[in-house]
N, C-alpha and C positions, 0 to 999 in steps of 0.2 A: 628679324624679318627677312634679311638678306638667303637664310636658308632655305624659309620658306620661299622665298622665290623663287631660286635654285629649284627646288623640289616640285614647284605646277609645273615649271618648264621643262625638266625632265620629265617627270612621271604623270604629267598630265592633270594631276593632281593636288592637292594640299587640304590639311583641315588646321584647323586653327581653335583652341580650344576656348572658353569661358569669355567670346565676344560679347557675350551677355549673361548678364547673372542670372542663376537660377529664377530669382522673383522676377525679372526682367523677363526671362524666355514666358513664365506662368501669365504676367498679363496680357503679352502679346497673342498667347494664344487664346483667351478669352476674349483680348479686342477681335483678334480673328473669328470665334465664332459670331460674336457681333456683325462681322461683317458679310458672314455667308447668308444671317439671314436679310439684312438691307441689298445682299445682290439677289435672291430669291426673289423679293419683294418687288424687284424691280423687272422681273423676266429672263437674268440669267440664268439659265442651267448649270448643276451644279456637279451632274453626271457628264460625262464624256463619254459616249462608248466609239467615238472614232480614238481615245485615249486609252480608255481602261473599260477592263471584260465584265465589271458588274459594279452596282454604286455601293456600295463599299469605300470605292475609292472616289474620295470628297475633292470637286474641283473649283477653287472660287478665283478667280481672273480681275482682273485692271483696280488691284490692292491699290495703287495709289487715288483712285476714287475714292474708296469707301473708308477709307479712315490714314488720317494723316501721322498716323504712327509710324506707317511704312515708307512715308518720306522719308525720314529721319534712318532707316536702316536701309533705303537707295545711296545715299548720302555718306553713310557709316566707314568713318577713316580706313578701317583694317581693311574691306570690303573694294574702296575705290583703289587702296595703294597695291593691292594684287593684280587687281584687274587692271591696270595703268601698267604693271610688269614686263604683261605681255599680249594688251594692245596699243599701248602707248599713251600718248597722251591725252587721246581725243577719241571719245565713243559714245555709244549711247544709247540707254534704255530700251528694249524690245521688248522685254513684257517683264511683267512682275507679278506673279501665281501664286498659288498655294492647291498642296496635295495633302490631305491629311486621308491614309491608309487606316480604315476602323480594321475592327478582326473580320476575319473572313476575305479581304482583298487579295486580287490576284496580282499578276505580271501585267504590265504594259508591254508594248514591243521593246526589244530590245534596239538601239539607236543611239547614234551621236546626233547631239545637237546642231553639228554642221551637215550633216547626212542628211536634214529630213528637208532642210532649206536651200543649200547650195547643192549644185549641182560636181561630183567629182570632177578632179583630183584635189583633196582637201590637202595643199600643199603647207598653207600654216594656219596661227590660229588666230579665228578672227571671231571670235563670240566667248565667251565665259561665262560661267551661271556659278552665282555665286548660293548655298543652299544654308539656310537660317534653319536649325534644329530648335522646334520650339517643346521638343519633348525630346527623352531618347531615342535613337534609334541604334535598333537593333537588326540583328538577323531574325528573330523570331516577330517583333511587332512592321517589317515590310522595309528596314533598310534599302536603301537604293544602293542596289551590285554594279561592281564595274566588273571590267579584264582588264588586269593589270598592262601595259603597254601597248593599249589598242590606241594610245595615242596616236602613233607612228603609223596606225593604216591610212591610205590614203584614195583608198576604193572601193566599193562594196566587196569587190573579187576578193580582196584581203578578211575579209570577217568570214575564218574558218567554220566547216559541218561542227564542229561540237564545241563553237561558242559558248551555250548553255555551260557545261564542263568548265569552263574559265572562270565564271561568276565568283567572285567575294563580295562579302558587304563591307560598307562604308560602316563601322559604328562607331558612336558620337554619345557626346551628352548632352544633355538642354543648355542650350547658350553656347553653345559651338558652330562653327561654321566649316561646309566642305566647300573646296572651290575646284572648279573644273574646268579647263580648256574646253575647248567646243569639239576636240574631235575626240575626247574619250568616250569611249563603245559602252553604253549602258541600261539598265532596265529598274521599274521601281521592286520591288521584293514583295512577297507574299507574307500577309500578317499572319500566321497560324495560331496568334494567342487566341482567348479567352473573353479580354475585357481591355486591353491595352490599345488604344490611338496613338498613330505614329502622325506627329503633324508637321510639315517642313515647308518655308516658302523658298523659293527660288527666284534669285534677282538676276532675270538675263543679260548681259551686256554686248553689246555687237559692235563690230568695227564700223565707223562713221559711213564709211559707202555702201552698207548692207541695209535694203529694205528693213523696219521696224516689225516684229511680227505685228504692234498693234501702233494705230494710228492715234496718237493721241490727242493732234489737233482738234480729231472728229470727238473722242472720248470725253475727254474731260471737260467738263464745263466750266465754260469761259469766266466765272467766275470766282471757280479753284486757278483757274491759270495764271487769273490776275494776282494773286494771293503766292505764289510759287516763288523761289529765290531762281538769281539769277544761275545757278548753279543747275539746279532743278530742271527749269527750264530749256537748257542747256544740254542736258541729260534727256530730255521728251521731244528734243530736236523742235521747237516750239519757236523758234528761230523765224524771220522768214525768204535766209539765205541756207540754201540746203546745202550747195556745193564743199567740196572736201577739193584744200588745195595742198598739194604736197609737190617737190622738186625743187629746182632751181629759177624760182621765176626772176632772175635777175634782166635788167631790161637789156635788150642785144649789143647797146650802146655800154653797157658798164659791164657784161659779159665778155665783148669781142672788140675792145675797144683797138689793136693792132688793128686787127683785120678790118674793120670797118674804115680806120684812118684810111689806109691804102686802097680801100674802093671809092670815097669820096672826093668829088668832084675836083675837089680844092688839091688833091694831092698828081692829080694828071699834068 
């Protein structure tokens, strides 16, 4: 593990293989179409075209509603101990997705996940999406492309004219996992097969003082919330102390305590 750690932090990157077993990757993704149809059912949309250029590409959002399977893989050892790497010890859930590319899907934009929410100079990394392959992915069924060392941009002015040209795909097997820092430069891939679904969830995780992309307060109903470990919760910022404290809050009295003798009264 200590490699792979080594290796997101340099290259922005890391996959990690047979997080889940084959039969393991095969049910999740049937719980998953379960679940796109109870988010239908419900009013959510499942097209994106602020996302993706034709539905094709399948978008089902706030996975931890619709089936409690996907708690279990927010949760998931390998999952948390990357993402804790390199944003520490304290973050938490902004959204939890699923894109599954049928044939025929195109490109999404190309994007870092800290590009589309924070404003530059993305000086470190403060988001990770950790991506659950619940089938293979490939280059022909719409792998998701990175540019190798777009880690390192830190402004849009860095993401060169022939970005496209940089693209590789990410391939993986079912029950593997890619992880990604938030500033890797990337786009999902175009399925060209036949008959091949490429189906991948993404668990976002964000540094504790980053807006959540989704509200979960408002989401989940109160009596999944009640039913959630305190871990869980924890993770949905579900809290209802929001602040993030970090430094030296030592009191000025056990901080400075010379200096303070010498200004007090008694020492005049």
């Amino acid at each position: 593990m200590d490699e792979a750690k080594a290796h997101l932090k340099e290259h922005g990157w890391v996959k990690i293989p047979s997080v889940l077993t084959k039969d393991d990757a095969a049910h999740t993704l049937d719980r998953l179409w379960k679940a796109k149809e109870i988010s239908e059912a419900s009013g959510e949309e499942t097209f994106q075209p602020i996302l993706d250029p034709d539905p094709s590409n399948v978008r089902i959002f706030y996975l931890p509603e619709l089936d409690k399977i996907f708690h279990d893989m927010l949760t998931h050892p390998t999952g948390i101990e990357l993402t804790k790497s390199v944003l520490g010890e304290r973050f938490l859930v902004s959204n939890f997705s699923a894109n599954i590319a049928r044939p025929g899907s195109q490109s999404m934009a190309l994007h870092s996940d800290q590009s589309i929410v924070l404003p530059e100079p993305w000086l470190d990394i403060w988001a990770v999406n950790v991506i659950w392959c619940l089938t293979r992915m490939t280059k022909d069924n719409g792998a998701t492309l990175y540019i190798p060392g777009s880690n390192k941009w830190t402004c849009w002015e860095d993401v060169p004219a022939n970005a496209p040209d940089l693209l590789v795909p990410f391939e993986a097997e079912a029950g593997d996992i890619v992880v990604l820092d938030g500033r890797l430069w990337h786009t999902s891939g175009s399925n060209v097969t036949k008959d091949e679904d490429r189906a991948i969830l993404f668990a976002y995780y964000s540094a504790p003082y980053m807006r959540q992309l989704v509200n979960w307060t408002a989401k989940l109903p109160k009596e999944l919330q009640e039913t959630l470990s305190p871990e869980l919760k924890a993770l949905f910022g579900l809290g209802h102390i929001g602040y993030v404290v970090y430094g030296d809050l030592r009191y000025m009295a056990d901080k400075y305590p010379k200096k303070l003798d010498r200004e007090s009264p008694e020492s005049n």
